[in-house]
N, C-alpha and C positions, 0 to 999 in steps of 0.2 A: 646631339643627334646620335644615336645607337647606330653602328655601325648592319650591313645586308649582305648577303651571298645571297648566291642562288645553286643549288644543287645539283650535280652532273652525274654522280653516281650513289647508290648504294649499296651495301653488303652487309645482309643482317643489321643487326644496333652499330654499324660504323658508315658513316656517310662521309662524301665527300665535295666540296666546295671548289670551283676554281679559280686560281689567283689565290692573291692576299684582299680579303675583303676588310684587313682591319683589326681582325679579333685579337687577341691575346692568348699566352697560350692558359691553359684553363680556367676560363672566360665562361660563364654558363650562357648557353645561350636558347633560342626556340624554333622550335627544326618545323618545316613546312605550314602548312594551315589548321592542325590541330594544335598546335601551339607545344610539342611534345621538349621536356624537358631534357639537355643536350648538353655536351662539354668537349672544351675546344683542348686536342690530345696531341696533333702533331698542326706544325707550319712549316711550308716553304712558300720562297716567291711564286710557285706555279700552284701550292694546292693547298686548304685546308683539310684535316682530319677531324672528325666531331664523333664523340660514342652519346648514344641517345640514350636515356638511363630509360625509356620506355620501348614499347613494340612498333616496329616502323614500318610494319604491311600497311599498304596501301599508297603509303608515299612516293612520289616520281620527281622523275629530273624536271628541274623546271621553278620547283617551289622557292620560298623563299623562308633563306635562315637567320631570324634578329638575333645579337645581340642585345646582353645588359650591361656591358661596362663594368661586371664584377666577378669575381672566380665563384665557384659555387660555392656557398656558405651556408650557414646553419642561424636560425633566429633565437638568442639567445635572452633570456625571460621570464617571471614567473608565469608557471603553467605546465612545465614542461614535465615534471613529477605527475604520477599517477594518470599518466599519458601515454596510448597505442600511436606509435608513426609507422609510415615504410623506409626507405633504404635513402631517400631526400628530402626527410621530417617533413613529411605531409602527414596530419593529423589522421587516423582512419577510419576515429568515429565521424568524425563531420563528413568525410568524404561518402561514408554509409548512410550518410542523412540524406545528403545529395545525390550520390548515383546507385545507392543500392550494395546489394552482398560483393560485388566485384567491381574492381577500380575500372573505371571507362579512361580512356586515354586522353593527354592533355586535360586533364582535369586539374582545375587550379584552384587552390583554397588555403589557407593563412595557415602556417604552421602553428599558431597560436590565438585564443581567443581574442579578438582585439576591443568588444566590447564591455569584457567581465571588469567589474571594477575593484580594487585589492585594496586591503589596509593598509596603507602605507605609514610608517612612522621614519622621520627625517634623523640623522645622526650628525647632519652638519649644519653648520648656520653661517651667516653671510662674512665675508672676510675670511675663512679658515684657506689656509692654500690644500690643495689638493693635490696627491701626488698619483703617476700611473695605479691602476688597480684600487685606488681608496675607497673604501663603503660612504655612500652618502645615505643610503634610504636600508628597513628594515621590513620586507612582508612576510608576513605568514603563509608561506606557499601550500603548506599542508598542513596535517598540526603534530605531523614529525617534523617536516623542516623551516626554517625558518629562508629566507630567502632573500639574499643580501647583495642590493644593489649597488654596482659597481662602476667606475671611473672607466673609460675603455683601455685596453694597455698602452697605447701609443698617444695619449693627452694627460697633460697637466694644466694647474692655473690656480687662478684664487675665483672663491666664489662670488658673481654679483647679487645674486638673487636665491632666493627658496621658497620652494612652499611650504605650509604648514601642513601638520600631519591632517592625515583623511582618506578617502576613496578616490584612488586615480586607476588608470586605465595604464595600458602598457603603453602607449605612445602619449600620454600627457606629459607636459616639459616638468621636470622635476627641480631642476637649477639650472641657472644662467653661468657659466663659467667664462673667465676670462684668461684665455688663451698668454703664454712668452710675447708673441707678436703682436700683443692687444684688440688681437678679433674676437670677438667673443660666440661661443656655443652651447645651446641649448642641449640637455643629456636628458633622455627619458628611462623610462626600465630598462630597454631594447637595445641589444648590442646585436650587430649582424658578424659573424667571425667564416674563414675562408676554412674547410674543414681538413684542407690537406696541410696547412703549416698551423704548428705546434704553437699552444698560448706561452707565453716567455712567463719566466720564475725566475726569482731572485739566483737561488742558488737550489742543488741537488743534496741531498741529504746521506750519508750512507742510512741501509737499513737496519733498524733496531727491536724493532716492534714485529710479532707475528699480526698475519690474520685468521684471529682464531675463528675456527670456522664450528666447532662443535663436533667433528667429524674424527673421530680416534684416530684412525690411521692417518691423516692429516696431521692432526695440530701435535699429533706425539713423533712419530716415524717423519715426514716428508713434510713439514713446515713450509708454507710461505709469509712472506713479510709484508708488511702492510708497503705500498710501492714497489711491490716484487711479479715477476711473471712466472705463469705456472701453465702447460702445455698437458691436455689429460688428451691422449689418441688411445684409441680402441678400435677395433672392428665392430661390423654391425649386431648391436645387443647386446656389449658390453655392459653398455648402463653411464656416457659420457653427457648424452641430455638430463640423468638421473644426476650424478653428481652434481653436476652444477644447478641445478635447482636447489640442493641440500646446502650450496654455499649460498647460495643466491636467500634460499630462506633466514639460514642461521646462524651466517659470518658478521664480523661485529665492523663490519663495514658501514658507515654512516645512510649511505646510498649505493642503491643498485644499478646500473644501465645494462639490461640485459638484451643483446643484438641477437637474433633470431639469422643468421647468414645463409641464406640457399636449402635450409630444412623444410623440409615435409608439412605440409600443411596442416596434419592431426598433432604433430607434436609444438608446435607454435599455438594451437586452438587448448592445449592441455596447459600450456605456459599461463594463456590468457587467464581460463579458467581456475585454476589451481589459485592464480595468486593476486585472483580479483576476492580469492576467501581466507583468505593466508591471513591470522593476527602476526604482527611485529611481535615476540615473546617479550620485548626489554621494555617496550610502550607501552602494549595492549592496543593498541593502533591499527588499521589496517595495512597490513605488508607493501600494496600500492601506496599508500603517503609517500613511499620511501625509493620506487623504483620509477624507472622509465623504460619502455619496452619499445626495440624499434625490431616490426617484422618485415624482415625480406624474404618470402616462401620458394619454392624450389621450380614456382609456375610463373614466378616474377619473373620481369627484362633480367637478364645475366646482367646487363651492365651495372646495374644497381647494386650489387652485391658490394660491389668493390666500392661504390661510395659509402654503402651504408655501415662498413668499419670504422669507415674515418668519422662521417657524422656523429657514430656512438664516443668514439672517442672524442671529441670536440664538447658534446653535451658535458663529460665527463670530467672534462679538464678546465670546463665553466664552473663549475660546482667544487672541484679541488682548489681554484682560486679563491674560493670562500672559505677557507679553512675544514671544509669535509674531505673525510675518507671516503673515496669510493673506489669499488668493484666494478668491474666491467667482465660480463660473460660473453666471448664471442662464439655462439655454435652457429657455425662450426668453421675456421678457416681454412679448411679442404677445399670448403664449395668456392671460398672467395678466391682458391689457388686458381679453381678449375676455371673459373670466370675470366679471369687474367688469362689462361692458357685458352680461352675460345677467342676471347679479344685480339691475341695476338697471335694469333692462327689467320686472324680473319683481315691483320693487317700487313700479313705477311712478313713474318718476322722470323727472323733464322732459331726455331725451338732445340730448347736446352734436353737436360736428361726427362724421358719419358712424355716430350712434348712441352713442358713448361718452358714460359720463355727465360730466358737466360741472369732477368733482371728480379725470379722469383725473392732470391736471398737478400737482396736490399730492399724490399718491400717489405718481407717480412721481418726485418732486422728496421724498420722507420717503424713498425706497426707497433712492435712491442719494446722499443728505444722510449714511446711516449709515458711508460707508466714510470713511477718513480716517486718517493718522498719529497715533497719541494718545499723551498721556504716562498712561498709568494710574495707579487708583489707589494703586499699591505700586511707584510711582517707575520699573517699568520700561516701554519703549517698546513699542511695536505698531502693528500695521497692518491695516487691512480694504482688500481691492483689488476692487472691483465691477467683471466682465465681463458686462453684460448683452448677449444676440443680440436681435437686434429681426426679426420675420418680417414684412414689409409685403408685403400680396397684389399681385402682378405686379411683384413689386421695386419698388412707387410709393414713393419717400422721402417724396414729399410727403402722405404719410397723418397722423392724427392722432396715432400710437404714434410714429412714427421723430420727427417734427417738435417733441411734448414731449421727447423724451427727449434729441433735441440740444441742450435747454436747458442740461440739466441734467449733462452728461457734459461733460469736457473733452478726451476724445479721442475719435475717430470713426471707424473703419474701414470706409469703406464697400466691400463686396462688389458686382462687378461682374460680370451675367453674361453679355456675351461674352467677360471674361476666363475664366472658368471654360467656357465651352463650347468655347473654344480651349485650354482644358488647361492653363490658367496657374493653378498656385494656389503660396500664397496667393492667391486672386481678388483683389487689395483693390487698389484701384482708387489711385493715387499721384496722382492730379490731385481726386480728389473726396473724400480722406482729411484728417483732420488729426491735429495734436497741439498742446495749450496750454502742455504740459508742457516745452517742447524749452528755453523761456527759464531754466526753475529750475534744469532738468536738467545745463545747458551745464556748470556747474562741476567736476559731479560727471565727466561724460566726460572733461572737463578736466584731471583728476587723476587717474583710474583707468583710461583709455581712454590718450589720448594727445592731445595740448593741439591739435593739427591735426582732431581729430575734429569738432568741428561744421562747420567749414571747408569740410571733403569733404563730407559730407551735402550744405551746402548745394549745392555744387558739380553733386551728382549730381541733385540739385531741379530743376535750372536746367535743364542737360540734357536730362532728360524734357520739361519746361515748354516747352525750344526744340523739342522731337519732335513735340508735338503740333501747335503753330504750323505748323511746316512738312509735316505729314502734311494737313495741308488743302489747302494746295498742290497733295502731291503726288496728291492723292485731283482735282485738276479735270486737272492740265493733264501729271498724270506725272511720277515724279521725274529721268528725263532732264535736265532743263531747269535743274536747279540748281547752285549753283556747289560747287564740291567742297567748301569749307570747308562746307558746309549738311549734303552727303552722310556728311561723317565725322560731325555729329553724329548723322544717322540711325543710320550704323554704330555708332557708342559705345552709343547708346541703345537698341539692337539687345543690346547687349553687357549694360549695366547691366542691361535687363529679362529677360536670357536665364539670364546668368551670377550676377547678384547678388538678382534681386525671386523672382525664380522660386525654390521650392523644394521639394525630394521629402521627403516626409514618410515614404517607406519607405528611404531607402537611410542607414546608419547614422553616416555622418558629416555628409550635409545633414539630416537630421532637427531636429538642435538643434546651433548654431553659435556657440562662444564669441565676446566683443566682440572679440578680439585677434583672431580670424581676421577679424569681420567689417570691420575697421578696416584691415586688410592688402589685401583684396580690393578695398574702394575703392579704396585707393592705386595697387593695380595697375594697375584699369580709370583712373584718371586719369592717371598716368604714360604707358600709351600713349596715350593724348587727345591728352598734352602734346608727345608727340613726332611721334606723325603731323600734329597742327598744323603744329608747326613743320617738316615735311616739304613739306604741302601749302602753306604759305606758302614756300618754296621753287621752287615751282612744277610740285611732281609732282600729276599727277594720280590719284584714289580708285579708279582701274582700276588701277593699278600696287599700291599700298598692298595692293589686295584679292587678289592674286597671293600672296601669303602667306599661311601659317598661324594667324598671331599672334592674329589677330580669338580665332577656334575656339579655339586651345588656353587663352587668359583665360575662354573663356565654362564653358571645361570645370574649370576651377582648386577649381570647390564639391566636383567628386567626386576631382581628381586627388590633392590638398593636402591627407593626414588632419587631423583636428582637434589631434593632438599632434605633428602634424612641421610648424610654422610655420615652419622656416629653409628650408625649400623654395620660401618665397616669393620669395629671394636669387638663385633660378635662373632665374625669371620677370623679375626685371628686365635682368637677362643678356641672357636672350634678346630682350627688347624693344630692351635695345642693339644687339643684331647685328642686329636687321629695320632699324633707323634706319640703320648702317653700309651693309648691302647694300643697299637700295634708292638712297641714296646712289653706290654702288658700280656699281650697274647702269646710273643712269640721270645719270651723270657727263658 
C-alpha cells in the first residue's frame, strides 16, 4: 500500500505536506487530482517538502499526494535512440498523438514503446552463471547501434531458463535466473535506474584518448578526451548552441545524448530539425540512429530542468555500460543553475553569491564527477564525455556558474564576442581557452597523428601569443614602425586565424576536418613562416614578401584541399618553394 498526504500549502512548483506521511526522501510521487508528476526534497517529523516537475495552478490545500515507493528513475531499454523526451523521459511524440502541439498536465504515458517487438538474439544459455552487468540478449536498436541487454547492477546467479532467439517486446521475460539465496527472478529488456545516483563501474580509467571532434581549434589547440569535460560559456550569440551541434554532428563519439536545459524554444525546434536530416558521415546512416534528445524549453516547469540533467546523464551512463563512447551536450547549465536558484528562493534558503544557493558547487562538481572512462562491469570499456554550455549574463566569466564550473571541468572554451560579431567562429577565443588534456593526450597524437604534432600546435600557441603582444603596440603607435621580423608574425597570424582557427560549418569539406588534414595545414602555415623567416633575415623587406600570392592562397588551402585528396598538399610546398626562389630572384 503506497503510502498519502494531503496538502496544506503551496508556493510555485514547491508544495508542502503535513506530518510525516511516509515517503522517503526523493520518492517520486503524484501531487493532487491531475495526477502531476512530484519528488519528495526535504522531510521532518512536522512537514514534507515535494518540487512538482510540472505547473501547479489550480491546485489547493486539501488534495491528495500518492506515493510510488521509488525515487524517480528513468526506463531503461531499447527504444530510446532516435527518440524526443522532456526533462522526466516522457516520450513527446506519443504525447503529441495524444494531447496535441502542447503537453497538457498530468499526462501520463510510457516512456517507451511497450508493444513494438525487437529482434532479439540470446548470448547466454542455460547453466552460464551470470555476473552483475553481464550481456544476456543482443538487439538491433537502430542500425547504428546495436543494443545490448543487460543483468541489472546489483543481481547475480546462474541461469534457469531462456528463450530462444526471435521477436519479444520490452517486458517479455527473457531468462529465468537464480538468485545466491535460491529465489529465482525473471529479467526482461527493462531496467528501471534512479537518475540521481551514479551506475557503479568496475574501475575509473585515466584518460588517453581524445574526442576528436573534426573541429580545428578543438582537436589541435584545446583537446578533450574521450571521458573528459569541457565547459564552452559565451554570451548571447557567441555561437555555444552552434558549437555543440558541430560536436554533436562530427565527434567520434559512438552516441550522442543531447539535453536541451531551459533553451528557447526555436533553438530546440532547429535541434529537432537539423538532425532529423543529418547523415552519420562514418555510416551513411541517419544522425538520429545514433542520438537521443531530451527537450526541456524555457516555457517548461523550472523544476524539470534540474531533473532533466540527471536523466540525460543516467540514459548515458546505460549505454557506457555497453561498452559505447558517449557524448552528452548539456545547453545549457546556466538555466539549470537558475532553476536551482528559483527552487531555493522559493524554499527559503539562506542564498549564496548573486543569489545562488550556497550548495551550487557540489551539484555541479556531482554533475560533471559523472563523465569519465570506465572499465564496466562486464569487463568492457566506456566512456561518458560532458559538454556543458555555460550562458553568463553579459558574457561576465566572472559570475558564480562559469567560475564553479571551471573547477570542476578540465577544458574550457571560452567564446568571444567580438570574435563572433566579427564573423569569426568557432568564436573561442585561443588566449582565454585551455585544455589539461594536451599532456595525457601528447602520446596518443604521437602515434596516430604524427610524432611532430604537438610540436606544431605549440608552435602555432606561440604565434598568436606573439600577435597579441604586438597588436598592443600596434593599437598605440601603428604598425609601421615595427621591424619586419615582428610584421611576418602578424602576417602568419593573420594566416593561422584566417586559414586554420576560422571555420565554415556550412561548406562540406571545412565542416568537419580529419586530424591528417589538420596536421598538414599546420605544417604548411609553418613551412612558409620558416622560409619567409629566413628570407626576412636575409634582408628583404615584408613589402616585398606581400607582393605575392602565397599569404592567400595557404589561407584558402580549408576550402581548396578536399578532405580525401591530402597529396595536394605536395603542391603547396612547391609553390612555397618557388615564392622563396623568386623573391630571391627579384631582389638579387
Amino acid at each position: 500500500m503506497n503510502s498519502t498526504g494531503i496538502i496544506y500549502g503551496i508556493n510555485g512548483p514547491v508544495v508542502y505536506l503535513q506530518n510525516d506521511p511516509g515517503f522517503q526522501m526523493n520518492e517520486m510521487v503524484y501531487v493532487g487530482q491531475s495526477r502531476l508528476v512530484g519528488e519528495v526534497i526535504g522531510l521532518t517529523s512536522g512537514r514534507t517538502t515535494i518540487q512538482v516537475y510540472e505547473e501547479t495552478s489550480g491546485i489547493k490545500p486539501g488534495e491528495t499526494v500518492v506515493g510510488t515507493g521509488a525515487p524517480v528513475s528513468v526506463t531503461l531499454a531499447p527504444g530510446i535512440l532516435n527518440n524526443i523526451f522532456d526533462g522526466i523521459e516522457r516520450p513527446l511524440g506519443e504525447i503529441a498523438k495524444k494531447d496535441g502541439a502542447y503537453i497538457s498536465r498530468g499526462v501520463s504515458v510510457d516512456s517507451l514503446d511497450r508493444s513494438k517487438k525487437w529482434k532479439t538474439h540470446m548470448v547466454v544459455k542455460k547453466g552460464d552463471q551470470l555476473l552483475p552487468g553481464s550481456i544476456i540478449a543482443e538487439v538491433p536498436e537502430t542500425r547504428a547501434i546495436t543494443h545490448k541487454v543487460m543483468v541489472p547492477p546489483d543481481m547475480d546467479g546462474y541461469v534457469l531458463d531462456v528463450v530462444p532467439d526471435g521477436e519479444y517486446t520490452i517486458d517479455d521475460v527473457l531468462i529465468t535466473l537464480q538468485l545466491p539465496d535460491g529465489s529465482e527472478r525473471e529479467l526482461t529488456m527493462t531496467q528501471k535506474w534512479p537518475i540521481r545516483t551514479p551506475r557503479p563501474a568496475s574501475s575509473r580509467f585515466p584518460v588517453t584518448k581524445p574526442l576528436v571532434t573534426g573541429q580545428r581549434i578543438l582537436d589541435t589547440l584545446f583537446p578533450i578526451a574521450k571521458g573528459g569535460t569541457a565547459a564552452v560559456p559565451g554570451g548571447f550569440g557567441t555561437g555555444k548552441t552552434m558549437t555543440q551541434h558541430q560536436i554533436a554532428k562530427w565527434s567520434d563519439a559512438d552516441i550522442i545524448i543531447y539535453i536541451g536545459c531551459g533553451e528557447r524554444g526555436n533553438e530546440m525546434t532547429q535541434v529537432l530539425e537539423e538532425f532529423t536530416h543529418l547523415v552519420d558521415p562514418k555510416s551513411g546512416n541517419p544522425l538520429m540512429d545514433r542520438t537521443a534528445l531530451i527537450a526541456n524549453t524555457s516555457n517548461m516547469p523550472v523544476a524539470a530542468r534540474e531533473a532533466s540533467l540527471y536523466s540525460g546523464l543516467t540514459l548515458a551512463e546505460y549505454y557506457r555500460d555497453m561498452g559505447y563512447h558517449v557524448a552528452i551536450m548539456a545547453d545549457s547549465t546556466s538555466r539549470w543553475a537558475e532553476a536551482l536558484r528559483e527552487l531555493s528562493g522559493r524554499l527559503e534558503e539562506m542564498p549564496a553569491e548573486e543569489g545562488f544557493p550556497a550548495y551550487l558547487a557540489s551539484r555541479l562538481s556531482a554533475f560533471y564527477e559523472r563523465a569519465g572512462m570506465m572499465q564496466n562491469l562486464n569487463g568492457t570499456e566506456g566512456s561518458v564525455s560532458i559538454i556543458g554550455a555555460v550562458s553568463p549574463q553579459g558574457g561576465d566569466f566572472s559570475e558564480p556558474v562559469t567560475q564553479n564550473t571551471k573547477r570542476f571541468v578540465r577544458c574550457f572554451w571560452a567564446l568571444d564576442k567580438s570574435l563572433a560579431y566579427a564573423r569569426h567562429f568557432p568564436a573561442i577565443h585561443w588566449l582565454t581557452s585551455y585544455s589539461e588534456y594536451l599532456p595525457d593526450l601528447a602520446p596518443w597524437y604521437t602515434d596516430n597523428v604524427d610524432k611532430r604534432f604537438v610540436d606544431y600546435r605549440n608552435q602555432i600557441v606561440s604565434i598568436l601569443t606573439q600577435e597579441s603582444g604586438l597588436m598592443e603596440i600596434v593599437k598605440l603607435i601603428g604598425a609601421d614602425v615595427l621591424p619586419d621580423d615582428q610584421k611576418l608574425v602578424l602576417e602568419i597570424a593573420k594566416v593561422i586565424r584566417v586559414g586554420f582557427l576560422q571555420q565554415n560549418a556550412f561548406h562540406k569539406d571545412d565542416t568537419c576536418v580529419p586530424m591528417e588534414k589538420q596536421f598538414k595545414m599546420m605544417e604548411i602555415i609553418l613551412y612558409l613562416y620558416k622560409k619567409s623567416r629566413s628570407l626576412i633575415s636575409m634582408g628583404m623587406p615584408m613589402s616585398v614578401l606581400k607582393q605575392d600570392s602565397i599569404f592567400d592562397k595557404v589561407i584558402a588551402i580549408k576550402y581548396d584541399v578536399p578532405n580525401d585528396r591530402l597529396d595536394l598538399f605536395d603542391n603547396y610546398e612547391k609553390q612555397i618553394d618557388q615564392f622563396y626562389d623568386d623573391v630571391l630572384e627579384r631582389n638579387a
